[in-house]
Backbone as JSON Lines, residues from 0, in Angstrom:
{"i":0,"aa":"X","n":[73.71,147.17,112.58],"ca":[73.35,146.88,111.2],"c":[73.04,148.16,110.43]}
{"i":1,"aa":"X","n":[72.68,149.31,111.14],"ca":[71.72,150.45,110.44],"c":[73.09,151.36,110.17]}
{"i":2,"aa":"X","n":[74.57,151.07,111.08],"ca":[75.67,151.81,110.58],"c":[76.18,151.16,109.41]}
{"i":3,"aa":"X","n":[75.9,149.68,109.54],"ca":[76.65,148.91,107.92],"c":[75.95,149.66,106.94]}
{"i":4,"aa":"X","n":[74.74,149.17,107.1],"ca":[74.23,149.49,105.63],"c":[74.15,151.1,105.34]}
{"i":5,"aa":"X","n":[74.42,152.06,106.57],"ca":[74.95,154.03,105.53],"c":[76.75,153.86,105.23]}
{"i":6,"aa":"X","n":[77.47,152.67,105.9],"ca":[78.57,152.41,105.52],"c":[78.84,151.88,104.15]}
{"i":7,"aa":"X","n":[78.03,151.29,103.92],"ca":[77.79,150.45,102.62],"c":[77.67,151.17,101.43]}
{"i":8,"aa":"X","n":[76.23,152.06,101.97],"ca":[76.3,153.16,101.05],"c":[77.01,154.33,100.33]}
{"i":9,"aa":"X","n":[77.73,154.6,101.86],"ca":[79.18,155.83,101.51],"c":[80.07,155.31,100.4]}
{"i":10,"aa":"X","n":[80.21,154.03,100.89],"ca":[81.0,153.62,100.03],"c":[80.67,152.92,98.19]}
{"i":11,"aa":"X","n":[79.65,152.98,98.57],"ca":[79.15,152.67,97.0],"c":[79.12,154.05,96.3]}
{"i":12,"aa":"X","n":[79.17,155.22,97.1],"ca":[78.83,156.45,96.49],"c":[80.6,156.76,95.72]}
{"i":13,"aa":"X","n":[81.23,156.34,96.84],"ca":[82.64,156.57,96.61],"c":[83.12,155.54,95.12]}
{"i":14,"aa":"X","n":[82.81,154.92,94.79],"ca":[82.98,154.25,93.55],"c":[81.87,154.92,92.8]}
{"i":15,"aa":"X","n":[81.0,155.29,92.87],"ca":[79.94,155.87,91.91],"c":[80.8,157.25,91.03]}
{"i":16,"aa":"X","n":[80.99,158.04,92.69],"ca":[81.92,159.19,92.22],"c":[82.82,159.21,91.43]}
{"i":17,"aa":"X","n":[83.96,158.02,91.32],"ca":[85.48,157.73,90.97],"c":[84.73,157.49,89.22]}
{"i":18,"aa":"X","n":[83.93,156.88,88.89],"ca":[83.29,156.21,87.88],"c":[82.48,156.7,86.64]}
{"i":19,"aa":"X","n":[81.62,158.06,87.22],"ca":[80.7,158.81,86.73],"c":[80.05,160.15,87.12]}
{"i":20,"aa":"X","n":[81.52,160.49,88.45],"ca":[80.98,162.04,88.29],"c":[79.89,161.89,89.53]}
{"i":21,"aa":"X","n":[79.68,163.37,89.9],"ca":[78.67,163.32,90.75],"c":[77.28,163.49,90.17]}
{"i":22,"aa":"X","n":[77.52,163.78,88.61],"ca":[75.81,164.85,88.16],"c":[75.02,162.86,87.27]}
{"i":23,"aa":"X","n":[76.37,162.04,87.01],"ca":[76.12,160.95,86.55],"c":[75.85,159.94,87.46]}
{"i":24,"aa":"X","n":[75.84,160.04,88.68],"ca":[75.89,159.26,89.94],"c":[74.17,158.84,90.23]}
{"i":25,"aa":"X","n":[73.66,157.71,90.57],"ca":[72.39,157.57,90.84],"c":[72.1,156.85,91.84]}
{"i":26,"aa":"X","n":[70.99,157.03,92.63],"ca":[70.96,156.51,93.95],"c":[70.66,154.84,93.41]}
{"i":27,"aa":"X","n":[69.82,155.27,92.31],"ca":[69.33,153.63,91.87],"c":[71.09,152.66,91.87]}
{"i":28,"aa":"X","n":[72.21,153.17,91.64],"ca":[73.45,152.2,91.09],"c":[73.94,152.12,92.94]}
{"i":29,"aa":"X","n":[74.01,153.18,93.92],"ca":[74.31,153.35,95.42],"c":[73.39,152.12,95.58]}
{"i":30,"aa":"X","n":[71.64,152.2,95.8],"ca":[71.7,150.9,96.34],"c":[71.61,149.77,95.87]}
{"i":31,"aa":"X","n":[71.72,149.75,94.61],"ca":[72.18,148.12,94.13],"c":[73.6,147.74,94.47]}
{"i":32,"aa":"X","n":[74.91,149.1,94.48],"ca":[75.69,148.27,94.92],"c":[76.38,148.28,96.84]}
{"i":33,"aa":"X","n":[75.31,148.79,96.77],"ca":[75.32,148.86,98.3],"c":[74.31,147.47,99.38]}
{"i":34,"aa":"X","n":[73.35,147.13,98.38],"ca":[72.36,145.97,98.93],"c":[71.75,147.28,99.56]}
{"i":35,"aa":"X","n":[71.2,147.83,99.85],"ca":[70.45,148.88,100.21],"c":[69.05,148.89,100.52]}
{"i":36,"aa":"X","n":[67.91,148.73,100.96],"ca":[66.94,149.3,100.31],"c":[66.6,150.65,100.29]}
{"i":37,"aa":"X","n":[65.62,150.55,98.94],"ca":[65.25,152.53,98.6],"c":[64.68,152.94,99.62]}
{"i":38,"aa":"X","n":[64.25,152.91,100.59],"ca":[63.66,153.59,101.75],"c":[65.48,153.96,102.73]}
{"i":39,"aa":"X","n":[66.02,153.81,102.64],"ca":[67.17,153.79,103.21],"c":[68.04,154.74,102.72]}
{"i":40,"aa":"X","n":[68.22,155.36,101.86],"ca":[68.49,156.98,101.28],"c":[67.53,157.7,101.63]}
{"i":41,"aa":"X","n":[66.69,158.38,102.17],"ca":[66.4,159.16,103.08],"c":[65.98,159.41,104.72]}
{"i":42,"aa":"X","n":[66.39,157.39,105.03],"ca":[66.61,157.28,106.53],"c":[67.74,157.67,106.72]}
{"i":43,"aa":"X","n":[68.95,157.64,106.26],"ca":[70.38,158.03,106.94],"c":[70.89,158.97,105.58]}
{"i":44,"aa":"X","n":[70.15,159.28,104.92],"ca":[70.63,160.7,104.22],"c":[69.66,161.84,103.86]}
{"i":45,"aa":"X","n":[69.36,162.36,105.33],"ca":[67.88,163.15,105.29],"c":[68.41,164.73,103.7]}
{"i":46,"aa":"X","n":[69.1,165.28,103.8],"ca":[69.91,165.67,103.23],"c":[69.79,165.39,101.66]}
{"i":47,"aa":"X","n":[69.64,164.36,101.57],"ca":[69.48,164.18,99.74],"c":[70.89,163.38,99.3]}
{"i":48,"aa":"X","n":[70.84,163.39,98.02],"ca":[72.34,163.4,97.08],"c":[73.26,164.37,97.73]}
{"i":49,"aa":"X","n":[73.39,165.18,98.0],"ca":[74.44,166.54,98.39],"c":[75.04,165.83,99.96]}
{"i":50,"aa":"X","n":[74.55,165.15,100.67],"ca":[74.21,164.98,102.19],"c":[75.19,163.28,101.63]}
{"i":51,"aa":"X","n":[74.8,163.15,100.84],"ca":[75.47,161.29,100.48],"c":[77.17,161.37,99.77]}
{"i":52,"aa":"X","n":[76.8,162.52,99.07],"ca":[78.1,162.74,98.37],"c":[79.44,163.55,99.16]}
{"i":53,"aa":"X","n":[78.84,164.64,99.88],"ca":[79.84,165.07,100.98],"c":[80.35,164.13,101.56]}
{"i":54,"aa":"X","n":[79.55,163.43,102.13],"ca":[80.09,162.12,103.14],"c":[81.03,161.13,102.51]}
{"i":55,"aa":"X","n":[80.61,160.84,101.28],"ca":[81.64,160.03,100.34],"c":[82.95,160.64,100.11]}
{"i":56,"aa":"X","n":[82.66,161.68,99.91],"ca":[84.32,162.64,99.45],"c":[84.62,162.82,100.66]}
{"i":57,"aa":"X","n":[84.33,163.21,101.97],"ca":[84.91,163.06,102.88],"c":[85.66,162.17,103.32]}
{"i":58,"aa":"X","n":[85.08,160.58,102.85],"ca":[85.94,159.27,104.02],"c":[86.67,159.07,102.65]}
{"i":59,"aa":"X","n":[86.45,159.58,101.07],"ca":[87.54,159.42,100.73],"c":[88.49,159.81,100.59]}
{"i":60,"aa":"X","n":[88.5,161.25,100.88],"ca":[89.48,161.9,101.99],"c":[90.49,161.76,102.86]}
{"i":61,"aa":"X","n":[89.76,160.97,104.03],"ca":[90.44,160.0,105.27],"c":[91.02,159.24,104.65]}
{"i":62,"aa":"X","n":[90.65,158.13,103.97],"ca":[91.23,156.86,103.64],"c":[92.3,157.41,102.73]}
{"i":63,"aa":"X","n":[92.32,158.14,101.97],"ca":[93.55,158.68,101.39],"c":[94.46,159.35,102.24]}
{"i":64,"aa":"X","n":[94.12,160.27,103.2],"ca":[95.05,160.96,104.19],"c":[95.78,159.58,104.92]}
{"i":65,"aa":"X","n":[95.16,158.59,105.44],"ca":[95.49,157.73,106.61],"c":[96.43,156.42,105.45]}
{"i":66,"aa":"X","n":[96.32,156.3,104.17],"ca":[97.1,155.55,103.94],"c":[98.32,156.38,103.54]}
{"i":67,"aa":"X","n":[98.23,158.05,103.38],"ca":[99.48,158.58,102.8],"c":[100.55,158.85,104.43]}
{"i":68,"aa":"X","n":[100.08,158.19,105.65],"ca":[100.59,158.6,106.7],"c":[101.32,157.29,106.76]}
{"i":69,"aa":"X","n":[101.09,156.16,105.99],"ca":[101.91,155.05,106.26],"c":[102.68,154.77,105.38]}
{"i":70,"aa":"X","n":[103.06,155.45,104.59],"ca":[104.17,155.63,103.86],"c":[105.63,155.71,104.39]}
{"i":71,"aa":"X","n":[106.78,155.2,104.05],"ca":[107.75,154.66,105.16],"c":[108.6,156.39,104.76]}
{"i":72,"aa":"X","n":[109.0,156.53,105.3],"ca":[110.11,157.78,105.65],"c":[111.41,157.85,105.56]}
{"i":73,"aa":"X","n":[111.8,156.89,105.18],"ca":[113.68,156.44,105.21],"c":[114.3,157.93,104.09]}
{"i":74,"aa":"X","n":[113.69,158.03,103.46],"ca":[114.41,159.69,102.45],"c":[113.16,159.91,101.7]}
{"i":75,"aa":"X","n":[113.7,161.11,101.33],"ca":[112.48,161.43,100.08],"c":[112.39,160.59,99.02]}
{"i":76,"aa":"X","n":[113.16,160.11,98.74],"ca":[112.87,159.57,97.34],"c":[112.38,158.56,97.67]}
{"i":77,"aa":"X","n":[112.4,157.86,99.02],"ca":[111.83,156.68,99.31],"c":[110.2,157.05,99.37]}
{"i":78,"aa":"X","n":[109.83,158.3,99.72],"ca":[108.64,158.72,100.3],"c":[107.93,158.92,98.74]}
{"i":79,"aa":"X","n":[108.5,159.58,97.44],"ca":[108.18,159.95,96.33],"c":[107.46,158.68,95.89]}
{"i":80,"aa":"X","n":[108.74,157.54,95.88],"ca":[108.48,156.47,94.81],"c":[107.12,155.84,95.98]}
{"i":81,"aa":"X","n":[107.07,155.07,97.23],"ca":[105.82,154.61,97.57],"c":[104.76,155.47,97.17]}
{"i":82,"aa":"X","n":[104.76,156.73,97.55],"ca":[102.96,158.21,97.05],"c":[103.22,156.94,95.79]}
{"i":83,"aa":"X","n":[104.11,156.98,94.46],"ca":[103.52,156.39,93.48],"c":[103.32,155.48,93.34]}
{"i":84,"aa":"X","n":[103.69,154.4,94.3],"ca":[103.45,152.93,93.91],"c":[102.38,153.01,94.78]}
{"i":85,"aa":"X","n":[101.59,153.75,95.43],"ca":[100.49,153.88,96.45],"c":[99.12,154.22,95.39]}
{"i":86,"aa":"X","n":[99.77,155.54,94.47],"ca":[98.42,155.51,93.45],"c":[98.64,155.09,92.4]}
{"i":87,"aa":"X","n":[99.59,154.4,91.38],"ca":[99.4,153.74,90.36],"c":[98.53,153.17,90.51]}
{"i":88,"aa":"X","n":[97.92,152.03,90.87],"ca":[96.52,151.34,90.53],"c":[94.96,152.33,90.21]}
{"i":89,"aa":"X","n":[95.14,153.59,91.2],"ca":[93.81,154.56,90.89],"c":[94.27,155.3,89.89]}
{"i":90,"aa":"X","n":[95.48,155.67,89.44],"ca":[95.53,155.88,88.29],"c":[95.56,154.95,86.95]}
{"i":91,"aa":"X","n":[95.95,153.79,87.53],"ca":[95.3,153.11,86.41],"c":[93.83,152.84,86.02]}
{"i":92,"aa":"X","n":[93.23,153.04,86.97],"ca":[92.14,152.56,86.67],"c":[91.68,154.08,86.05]}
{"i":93,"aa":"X","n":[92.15,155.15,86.31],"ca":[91.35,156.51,85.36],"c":[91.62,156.0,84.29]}
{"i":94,"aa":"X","n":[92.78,155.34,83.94],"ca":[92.57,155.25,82.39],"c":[92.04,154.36,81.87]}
{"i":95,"aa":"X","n":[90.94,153.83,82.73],"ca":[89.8,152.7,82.61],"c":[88.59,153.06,82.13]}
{"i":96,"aa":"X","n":[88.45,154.48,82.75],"ca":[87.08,155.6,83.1],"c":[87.04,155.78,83.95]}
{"i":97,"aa":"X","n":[87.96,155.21,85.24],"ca":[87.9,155.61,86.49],"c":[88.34,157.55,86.84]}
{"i":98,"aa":"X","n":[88.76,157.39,88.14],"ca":[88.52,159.1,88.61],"c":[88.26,158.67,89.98]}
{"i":99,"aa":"X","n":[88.85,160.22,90.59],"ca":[89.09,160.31,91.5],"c":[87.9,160.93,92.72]}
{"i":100,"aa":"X","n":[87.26,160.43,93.53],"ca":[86.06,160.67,93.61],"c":[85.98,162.24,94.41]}
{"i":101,"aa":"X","n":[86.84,162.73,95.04],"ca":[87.22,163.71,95.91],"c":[87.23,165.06,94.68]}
{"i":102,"aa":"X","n":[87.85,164.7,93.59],"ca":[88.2,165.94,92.44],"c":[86.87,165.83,91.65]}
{"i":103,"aa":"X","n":[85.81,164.77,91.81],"ca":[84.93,164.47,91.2],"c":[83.45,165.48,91.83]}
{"i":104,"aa":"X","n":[83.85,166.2,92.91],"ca":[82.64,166.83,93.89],"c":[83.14,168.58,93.31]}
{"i":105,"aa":"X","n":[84.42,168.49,92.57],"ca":[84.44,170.18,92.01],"c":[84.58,170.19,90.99]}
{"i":106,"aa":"X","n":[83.48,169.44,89.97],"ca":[83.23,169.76,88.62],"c":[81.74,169.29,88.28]}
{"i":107,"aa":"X","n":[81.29,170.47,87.88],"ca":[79.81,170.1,87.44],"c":[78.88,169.15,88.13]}
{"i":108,"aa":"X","n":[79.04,169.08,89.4],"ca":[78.01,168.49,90.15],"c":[76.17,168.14,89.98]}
{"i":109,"aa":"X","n":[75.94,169.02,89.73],"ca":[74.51,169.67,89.05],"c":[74.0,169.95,90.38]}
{"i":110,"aa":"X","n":[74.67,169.85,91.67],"ca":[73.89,170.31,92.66],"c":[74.57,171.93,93.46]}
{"i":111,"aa":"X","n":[73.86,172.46,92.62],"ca":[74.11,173.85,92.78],"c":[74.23,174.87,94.1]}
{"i":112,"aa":"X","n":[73.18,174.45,94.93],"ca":[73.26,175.36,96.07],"c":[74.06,173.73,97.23]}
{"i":113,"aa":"X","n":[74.68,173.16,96.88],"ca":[75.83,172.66,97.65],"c":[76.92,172.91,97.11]}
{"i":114,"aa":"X","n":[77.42,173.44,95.89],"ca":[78.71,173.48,95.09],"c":[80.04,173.7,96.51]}
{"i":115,"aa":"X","n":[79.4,175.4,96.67],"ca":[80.51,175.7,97.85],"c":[80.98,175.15,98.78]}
{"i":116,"aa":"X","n":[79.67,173.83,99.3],"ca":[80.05,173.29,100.2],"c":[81.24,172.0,100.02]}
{"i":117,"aa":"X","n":[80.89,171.32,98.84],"ca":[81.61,170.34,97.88],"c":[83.24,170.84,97.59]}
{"i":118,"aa":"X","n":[83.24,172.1,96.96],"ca":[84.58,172.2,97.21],"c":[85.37,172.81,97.95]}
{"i":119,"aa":"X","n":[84.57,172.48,99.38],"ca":[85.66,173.12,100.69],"c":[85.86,171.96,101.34]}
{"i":120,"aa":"X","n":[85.22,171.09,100.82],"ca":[85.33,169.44,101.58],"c":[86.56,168.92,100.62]}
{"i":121,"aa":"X","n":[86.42,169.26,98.88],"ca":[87.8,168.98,98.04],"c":[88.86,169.48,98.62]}
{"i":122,"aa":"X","n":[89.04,170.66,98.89],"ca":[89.69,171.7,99.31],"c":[90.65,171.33,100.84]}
{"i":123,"aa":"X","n":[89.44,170.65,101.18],"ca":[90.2,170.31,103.06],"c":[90.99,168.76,102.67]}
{"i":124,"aa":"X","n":[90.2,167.92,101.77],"ca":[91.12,166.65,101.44],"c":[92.1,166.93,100.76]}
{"i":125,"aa":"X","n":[92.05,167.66,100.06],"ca":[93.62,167.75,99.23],"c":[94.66,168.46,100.36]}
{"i":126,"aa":"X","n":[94.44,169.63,100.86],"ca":[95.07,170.03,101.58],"c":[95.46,169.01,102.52]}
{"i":127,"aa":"X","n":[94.71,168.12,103.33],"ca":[94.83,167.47,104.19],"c":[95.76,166.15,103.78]}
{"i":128,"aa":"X","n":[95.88,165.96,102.47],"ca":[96.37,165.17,101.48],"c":[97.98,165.62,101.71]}
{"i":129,"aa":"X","n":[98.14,167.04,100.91],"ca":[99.64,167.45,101.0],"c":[99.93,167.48,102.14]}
{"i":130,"aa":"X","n":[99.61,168.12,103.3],"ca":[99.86,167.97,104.61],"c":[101.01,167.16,105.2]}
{"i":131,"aa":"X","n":[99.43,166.23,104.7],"ca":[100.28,164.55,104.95],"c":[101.56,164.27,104.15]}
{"i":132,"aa":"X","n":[101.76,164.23,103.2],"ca":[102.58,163.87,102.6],"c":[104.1,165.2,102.83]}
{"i":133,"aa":"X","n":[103.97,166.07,103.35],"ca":[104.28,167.3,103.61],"c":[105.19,166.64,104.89]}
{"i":134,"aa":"X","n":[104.38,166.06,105.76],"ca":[105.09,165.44,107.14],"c":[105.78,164.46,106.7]}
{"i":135,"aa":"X","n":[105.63,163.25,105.91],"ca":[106.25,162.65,105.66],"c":[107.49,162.98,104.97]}
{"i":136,"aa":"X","n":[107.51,163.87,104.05],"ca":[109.01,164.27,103.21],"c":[109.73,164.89,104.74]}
{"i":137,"aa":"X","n":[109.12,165.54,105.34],"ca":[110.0,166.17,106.45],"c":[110.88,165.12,107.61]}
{"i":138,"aa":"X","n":[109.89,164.21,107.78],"ca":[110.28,163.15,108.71],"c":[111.42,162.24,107.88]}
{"i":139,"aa":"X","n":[111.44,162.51,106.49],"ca":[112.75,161.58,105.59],"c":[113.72,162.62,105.77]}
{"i":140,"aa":"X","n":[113.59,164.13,106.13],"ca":[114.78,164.86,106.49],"c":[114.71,165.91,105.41]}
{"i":141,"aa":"X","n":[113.61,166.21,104.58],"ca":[113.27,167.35,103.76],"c":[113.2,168.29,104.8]}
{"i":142,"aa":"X","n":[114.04,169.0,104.21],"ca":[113.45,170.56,104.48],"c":[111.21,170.97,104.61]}
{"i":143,"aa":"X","n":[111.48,171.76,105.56],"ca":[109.83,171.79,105.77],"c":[109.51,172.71,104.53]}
{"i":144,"aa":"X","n":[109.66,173.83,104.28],"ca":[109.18,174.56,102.71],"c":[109.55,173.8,101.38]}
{"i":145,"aa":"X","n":[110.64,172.93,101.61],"ca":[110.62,172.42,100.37],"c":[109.6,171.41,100.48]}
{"i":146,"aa":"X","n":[109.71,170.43,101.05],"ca":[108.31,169.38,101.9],"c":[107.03,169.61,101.23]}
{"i":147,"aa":"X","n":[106.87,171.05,102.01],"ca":[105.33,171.33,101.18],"c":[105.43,171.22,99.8]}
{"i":148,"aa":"X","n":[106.38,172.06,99.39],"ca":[106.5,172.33,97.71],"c":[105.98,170.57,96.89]}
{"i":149,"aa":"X","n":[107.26,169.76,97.54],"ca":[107.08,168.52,96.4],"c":[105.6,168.23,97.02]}
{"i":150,"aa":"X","n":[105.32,168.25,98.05],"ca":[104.02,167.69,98.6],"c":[102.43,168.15,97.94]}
{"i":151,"aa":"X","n":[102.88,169.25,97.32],"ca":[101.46,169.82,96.82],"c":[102.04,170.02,94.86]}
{"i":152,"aa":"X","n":[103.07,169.7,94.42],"ca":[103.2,169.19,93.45],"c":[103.03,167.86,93.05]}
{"i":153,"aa":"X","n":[103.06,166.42,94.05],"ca":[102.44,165.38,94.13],"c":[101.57,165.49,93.88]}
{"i":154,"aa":"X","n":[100.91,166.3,94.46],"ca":[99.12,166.15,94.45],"c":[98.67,166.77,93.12]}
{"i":155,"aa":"X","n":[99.04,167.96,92.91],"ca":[99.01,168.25,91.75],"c":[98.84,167.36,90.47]}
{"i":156,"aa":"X","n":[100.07,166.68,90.29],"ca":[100.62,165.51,89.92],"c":[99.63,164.58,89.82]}
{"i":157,"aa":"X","n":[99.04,164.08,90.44],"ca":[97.86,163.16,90.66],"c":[96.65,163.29,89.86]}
{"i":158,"aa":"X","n":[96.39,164.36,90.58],"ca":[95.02,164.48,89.92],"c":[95.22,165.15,88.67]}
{"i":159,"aa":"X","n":[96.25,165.63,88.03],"ca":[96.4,165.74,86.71],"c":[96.74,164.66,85.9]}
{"i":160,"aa":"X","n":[96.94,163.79,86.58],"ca":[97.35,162.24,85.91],"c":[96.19,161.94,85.51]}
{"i":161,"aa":"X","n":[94.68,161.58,86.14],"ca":[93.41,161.18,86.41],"c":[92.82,161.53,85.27]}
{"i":162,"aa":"X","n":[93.38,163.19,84.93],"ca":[92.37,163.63,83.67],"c":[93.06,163.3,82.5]}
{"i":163,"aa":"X","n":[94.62,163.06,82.65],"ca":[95.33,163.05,81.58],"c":[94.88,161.82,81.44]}
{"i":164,"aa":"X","n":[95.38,160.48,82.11],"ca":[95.15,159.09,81.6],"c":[93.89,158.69,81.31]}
{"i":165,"aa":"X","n":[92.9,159.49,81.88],"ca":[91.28,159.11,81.78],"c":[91.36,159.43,79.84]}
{"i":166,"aa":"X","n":[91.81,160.64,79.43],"ca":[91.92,160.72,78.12],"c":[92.42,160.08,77.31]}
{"i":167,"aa":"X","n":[93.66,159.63,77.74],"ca":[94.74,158.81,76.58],"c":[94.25,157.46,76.77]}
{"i":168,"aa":"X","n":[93.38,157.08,77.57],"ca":[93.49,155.58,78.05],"c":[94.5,154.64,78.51]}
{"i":169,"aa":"X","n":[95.33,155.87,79.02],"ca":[96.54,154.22,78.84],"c":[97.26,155.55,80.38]}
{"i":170,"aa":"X","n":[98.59,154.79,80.91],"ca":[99.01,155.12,82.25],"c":[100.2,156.35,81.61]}
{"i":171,"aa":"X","n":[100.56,156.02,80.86],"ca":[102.01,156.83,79.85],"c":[102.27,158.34,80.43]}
{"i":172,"aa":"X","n":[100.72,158.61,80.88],"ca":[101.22,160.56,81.13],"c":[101.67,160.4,82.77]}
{"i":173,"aa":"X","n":[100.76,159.32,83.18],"ca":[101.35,159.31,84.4],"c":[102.76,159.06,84.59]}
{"i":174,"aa":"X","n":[103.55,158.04,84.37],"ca":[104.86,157.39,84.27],"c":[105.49,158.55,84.39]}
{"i":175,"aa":"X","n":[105.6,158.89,82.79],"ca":[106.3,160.5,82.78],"c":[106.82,161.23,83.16]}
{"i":176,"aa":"X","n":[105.4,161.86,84.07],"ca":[105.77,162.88,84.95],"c":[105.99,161.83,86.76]}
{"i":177,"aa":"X","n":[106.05,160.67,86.92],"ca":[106.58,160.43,88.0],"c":[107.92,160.25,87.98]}
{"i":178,"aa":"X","n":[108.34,159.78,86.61],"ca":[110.01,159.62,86.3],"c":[110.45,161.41,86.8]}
{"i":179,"aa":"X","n":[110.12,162.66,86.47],"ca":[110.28,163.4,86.28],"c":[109.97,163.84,87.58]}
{"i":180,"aa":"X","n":[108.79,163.14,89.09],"ca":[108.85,164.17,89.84],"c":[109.64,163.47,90.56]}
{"i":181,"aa":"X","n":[110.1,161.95,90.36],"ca":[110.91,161.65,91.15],"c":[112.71,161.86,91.48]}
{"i":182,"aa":"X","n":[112.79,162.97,90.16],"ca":[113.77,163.78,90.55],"c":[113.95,164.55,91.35]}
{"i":183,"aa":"X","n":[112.97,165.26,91.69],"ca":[112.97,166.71,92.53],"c":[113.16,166.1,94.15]}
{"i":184,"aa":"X","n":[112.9,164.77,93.87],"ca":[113.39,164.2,95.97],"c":[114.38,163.93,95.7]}
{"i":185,"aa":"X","n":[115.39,163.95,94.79],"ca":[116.87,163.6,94.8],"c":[117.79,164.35,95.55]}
């Protein structure tokens, strides 16, 4: 029970993040939507906010690495178009107010003497992100340098979608540039 409920929590942090940022994030919204009680952020997060939020950007990390590994492989372009039919919905929802909770730990955090640590944990998910997606273009029969290339222009791609559509409100910048990167697997 004592792993559900810091499971519960990670994951409420991970929508907190996607939603409002880490410096807008409050333990009061973690355990209401976690069922939580307040004594329970500093039983399994001796650590603080900095100790809750690593952990969040971390498994959202994983869960992004481990669903970009099941992406089917038949060619690139097969591999291009699922990455986008995989994040259209989180990009739709940036242009909700949503966001991406992982890109959300390297901007203005307000927690200062963790910054460095925050974006080497961004740093290892994204990487760990293209990677992935890096193996997959290769396993459709990409070339491995080109692989990386579209693989870390995806990502690119992404999280520039997040800030773009979070602005316009609407999905349009995303489309766009997927019509456009889904040339480059041709």
């Amino acid at each position: 029970m004592a792993a559900d409920t810091r499971d519960r929590m990670i994951e409420a942090t991970v929508a907190a993040l996607q939603h409002h940022g880490v410096a807008g994030m409050s333990f009061t919204d973690v355990l209401r939507d976690s069922g939580a009680a307040r004594g329970a952020i500093y039983h399994h997060f001796p650590g603080g906010k900095l100790q809750l939020v690593a952990q969040a950007a971390q498994l959202n990390g994983r869960q992004v690495r481990e669903a970009l590994a099941d992406l089917p492989a038949d060619s690139p372009a097969s591999v291009v178009s699922a990455f986008f039919d995989l994040v259209r919905p989180v990009v739709q929802a940036s242009a909700s107010g949503g966001g991406c909770a992982v890109a959300a730990v390297t901007v203005g955090s307000g927690l200062e003497s963790g910054e460095q640590e925050l974006r080497e944990i961004a740093d290892s998910a994204f990487s760990g992100w293209a990677e992935q997606l890096a193996e997959r273009l290769s396993a459709s029969g990409l070339e491995a340098d080109r692989a990386r290339d579209l693989a870390t222009t995806l990502i690119i791609l992404l999280e520039g979608a997040h800030v773009l559509c979070r602005a316009s409100g609407n999905v349009e910048p995303f489309e766009r540039a997927a019509r456009t990167a889904a040339s480059l697997a041709g």
